[in-house]
C-alpha angles and dihedrals in degrees: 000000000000121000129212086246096066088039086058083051090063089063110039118153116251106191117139114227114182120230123189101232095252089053083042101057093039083055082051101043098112088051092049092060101047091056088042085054092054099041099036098033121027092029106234126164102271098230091052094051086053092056088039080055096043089059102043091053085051094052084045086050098046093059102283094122134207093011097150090055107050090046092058095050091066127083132261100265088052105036076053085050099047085043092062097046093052078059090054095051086046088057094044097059087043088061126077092202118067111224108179098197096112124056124189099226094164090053090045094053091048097058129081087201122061117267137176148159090246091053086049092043088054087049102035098127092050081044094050098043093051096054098040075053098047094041092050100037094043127004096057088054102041091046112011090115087053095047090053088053091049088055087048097047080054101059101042094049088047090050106105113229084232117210122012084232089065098052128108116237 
Protein backbone atom coordinates (compact mmCIF):
# COMPACT_ATOMS: atom_id res chain seq x y z
CA UNK A 1 0.00 0.00 0.00
CA UNK A 2 2.31 2.67 -1.52
CA UNK A 3 1.12 6.44 -1.96
CA UNK A 4 2.05 8.92 -4.60
CA UNK A 5 3.69 10.80 -1.89
CA UNK A 6 6.61 8.01 -1.11
CA UNK A 7 6.87 7.44 -4.93
CA UNK A 8 7.68 11.39 -5.19
CA UNK A 9 10.29 10.55 -2.45
CA UNK A 10 12.07 8.36 -4.79
CA UNK A 11 12.79 11.64 -7.16
CA UNK A 12 13.55 14.65 -5.00
CA UNK A 13 15.53 17.16 -6.33
CA UNK A 14 18.80 17.46 -4.96
CA UNK A 15 20.16 20.64 -6.28
CA UNK A 16 22.14 22.79 -3.85
CA UNK A 17 21.19 26.38 -3.87
CA UNK A 18 23.45 28.68 -1.35
CA UNK A 19 21.73 31.09 1.16
CA UNK A 20 23.49 33.45 3.07
CA UNK A 21 22.13 32.57 6.85
CA UNK A 22 20.04 35.63 7.19
CA UNK A 23 18.31 34.72 3.72
CA UNK A 24 18.34 31.13 5.18
CA UNK A 25 16.42 31.64 8.47
CA UNK A 26 13.66 34.31 6.74
CA UNK A 27 13.08 31.24 4.08
CA UNK A 28 12.60 29.25 7.32
CA UNK A 29 10.57 31.52 9.26
CA UNK A 30 7.47 29.53 9.32
CA UNK A 31 9.54 26.61 10.48
CA UNK A 32 11.20 28.67 13.18
CA UNK A 33 8.03 29.36 14.74
CA UNK A 34 6.67 26.37 14.79
CA UNK A 35 9.37 25.11 16.52
CA UNK A 36 9.30 28.53 18.78
CA UNK A 37 5.48 27.59 19.48
CA UNK A 38 6.52 23.73 20.87
CA UNK A 39 9.58 24.66 22.90
CA UNK A 40 8.29 28.32 24.33
CA UNK A 41 4.88 27.59 24.59
CA UNK A 42 3.86 24.48 25.05
CA UNK A 43 7.05 23.53 26.84
CA UNK A 44 8.45 20.51 25.02
CA UNK A 45 12.00 19.17 25.34
CA UNK A 46 13.78 21.11 22.71
CA UNK A 47 15.61 18.07 20.87
CA UNK A 48 12.39 16.30 20.53
CA UNK A 49 10.66 19.16 19.03
CA UNK A 50 13.85 19.24 16.22
CA UNK A 51 13.24 15.60 15.23
CA UNK A 52 9.16 16.40 15.49
CA UNK A 53 10.34 19.44 12.77
CA UNK A 54 12.49 17.42 10.83
CA UNK A 55 9.64 15.23 10.05
CA UNK A 56 7.22 17.42 9.43
CA UNK A 57 9.62 19.38 6.64
CA UNK A 58 10.15 15.79 5.09
CA UNK A 59 6.51 15.06 4.87
CA UNK A 60 6.28 18.71 3.44
CA UNK A 61 8.83 17.80 1.32
CA UNK A 62 7.36 14.25 0.17
CA UNK A 63 4.20 15.77 -1.26
CA UNK A 64 2.14 16.48 2.00
CA UNK A 65 1.87 19.85 1.35
CA UNK A 66 1.47 22.81 3.47
CA UNK A 67 2.18 20.90 6.62
CA UNK A 68 3.72 23.77 8.60
CA UNK A 69 0.84 25.69 8.01
CA UNK A 70 -1.66 23.90 8.78
CA UNK A 71 -0.04 22.91 11.85
CA UNK A 72 0.24 26.27 12.95
CA UNK A 73 -3.49 27.17 12.32
CA UNK A 74 -4.55 24.93 14.85
CA UNK A 75 -4.65 25.56 18.35
CA UNK A 76 -2.35 24.67 21.11
CA UNK A 77 -3.94 21.48 22.32
CA UNK A 78 -3.87 20.30 18.96
CA UNK A 79 -0.86 21.58 17.62
CA UNK A 80 0.39 19.50 21.32
CA UNK A 81 -1.72 16.43 19.92
CA UNK A 82 -0.41 16.39 16.46
CA UNK A 83 3.18 16.96 18.18
CA UNK A 84 2.98 13.89 19.91
CA UNK A 85 1.84 11.89 17.09
CA UNK A 86 4.42 12.98 15.07
CA UNK A 87 6.58 11.18 18.33
CA UNK A 88 4.81 8.32 17.88
CA UNK A 89 5.47 8.10 14.12
CA UNK A 90 8.92 8.82 14.93
CA UNK A 91 8.90 5.69 17.28
CA UNK A 92 7.06 3.46 14.77
CA UNK A 93 9.94 3.79 11.59
CA UNK A 94 12.81 3.34 14.45
CA UNK A 95 11.40 0.02 15.20
CA UNK A 96 11.92 -3.22 13.11
CA UNK A 97 8.48 -4.97 14.70
CA UNK A 98 4.71 -3.27 13.67
CA UNK A 99 2.76 -3.03 16.34
CA UNK A 100 -0.68 -1.32 15.18
CA UNK A 101 -1.92 -0.38 18.51
CA UNK A 102 -1.55 3.44 18.01
CA UNK A 103 -3.17 5.39 15.19
CA UNK A 104 -2.37 9.34 14.34
CA UNK A 105 -6.09 10.66 13.87
CA UNK A 106 -5.04 14.55 14.16
CA UNK A 107 -2.35 14.01 11.39
CA UNK A 108 -4.85 12.05 9.36
CA UNK A 109 -7.25 14.57 9.45
CA UNK A 110 -4.34 17.53 8.29
CA UNK A 111 -3.22 15.82 4.90
CA UNK A 112 -4.76 15.90 1.86
CA UNK A 113 -2.80 12.74 1.00
CA UNK A 114 -3.22 9.41 3.02
CA UNK A 115 -1.00 8.84 5.66
CA UNK A 116 -0.44 6.03 8.59
CA UNK A 117 1.75 4.50 10.94
CA UNK A 118 1.56 1.28 8.99
CA UNK A 119 2.59 3.21 5.53
CA UNK A 120 5.53 4.83 7.62
CA UNK A 121 6.28 1.70 9.22
CA UNK A 122 6.64 0.00 5.34
CA UNK A 123 8.76 2.76 4.50
CA UNK A 124 10.46 3.37 7.55
CA UNK A 125 14.20 3.27 6.11
CA UNK A 126 13.32 5.80 3.24
CA UNK A 127 11.52 7.53 6.18
CA UNK A 128 14.52 7.37 8.43
CA UNK A 129 16.83 8.26 6.16
CA UNK A 130 14.76 11.49 5.02
CA UNK A 131 14.44 12.93 8.33
CA UNK A 132 18.00 12.10 9.62
CA UNK A 133 18.57 14.00 6.22
CA UNK A 134 16.07 16.97 6.84
CA UNK A 135 17.12 17.45 10.79
CA UNK A 136 20.74 17.54 9.98
CA UNK A 137 20.61 19.60 6.49
CA UNK A 138 18.23 21.96 7.70
CA UNK A 139 16.89 22.17 11.07
CA UNK A 140 19.98 22.51 12.65
CA UNK A 141 20.56 25.05 10.67
CA UNK A 142 16.76 27.01 10.64
CA UNK A 143 16.49 26.67 14.42
CA UNK A 144 19.74 25.59 15.94
CA UNK A 145 20.00 29.10 17.87
CA UNK A 146 16.53 28.40 19.16
CA UNK A 147 17.23 25.05 20.10
CA UNK A 148 20.33 26.27 22.18
CA UNK A 149 17.90 28.82 24.01
CA UNK A 150 15.41 26.10 24.65
CA UNK A 151 18.25 24.08 26.36
CA UNK A 152 19.06 27.22 28.24
CA UNK A 153 15.52 28.08 29.22
CA UNK A 154 15.75 24.46 30.55
CA UNK A 155 18.24 24.70 32.67
CA UNK A 156 17.50 27.66 34.19
CA UNK A 157 13.49 26.64 34.94
CA UNK A 158 14.86 22.94 36.37
CA UNK A 159 17.61 24.89 38.83
CA UNK A 160 16.20 24.64 42.48
CA UNK A 161 16.15 28.43 44.52
CA UNK A 162 17.85 26.69 47.06
CA UNK A 163 17.29 27.90 50.60
CA UNK A 164 14.62 30.30 51.46
CA UNK A 165 17.50 32.30 53.19
CA UNK A 166 19.06 32.82 49.78
CA UNK A 167 15.93 34.25 47.99
CA UNK A 168 15.27 37.82 46.90
CA UNK A 169 12.07 39.44 48.33
Amino acid sequence: MMNNGFRWMLHLPSSVIEFSQEEFLLFHRTDRELYSVLVFTLSRHPLQSLRVLAFWIWLERLGYRGTIQKILRLVLPDINRVADEAVTCLLCISKVAFFPFNDIPVMKRLMDEEISLEILHTHRILVLQGVDETEHDVCRKAVGDLMSEGFRLQRYNAMPLGPRSYRRR
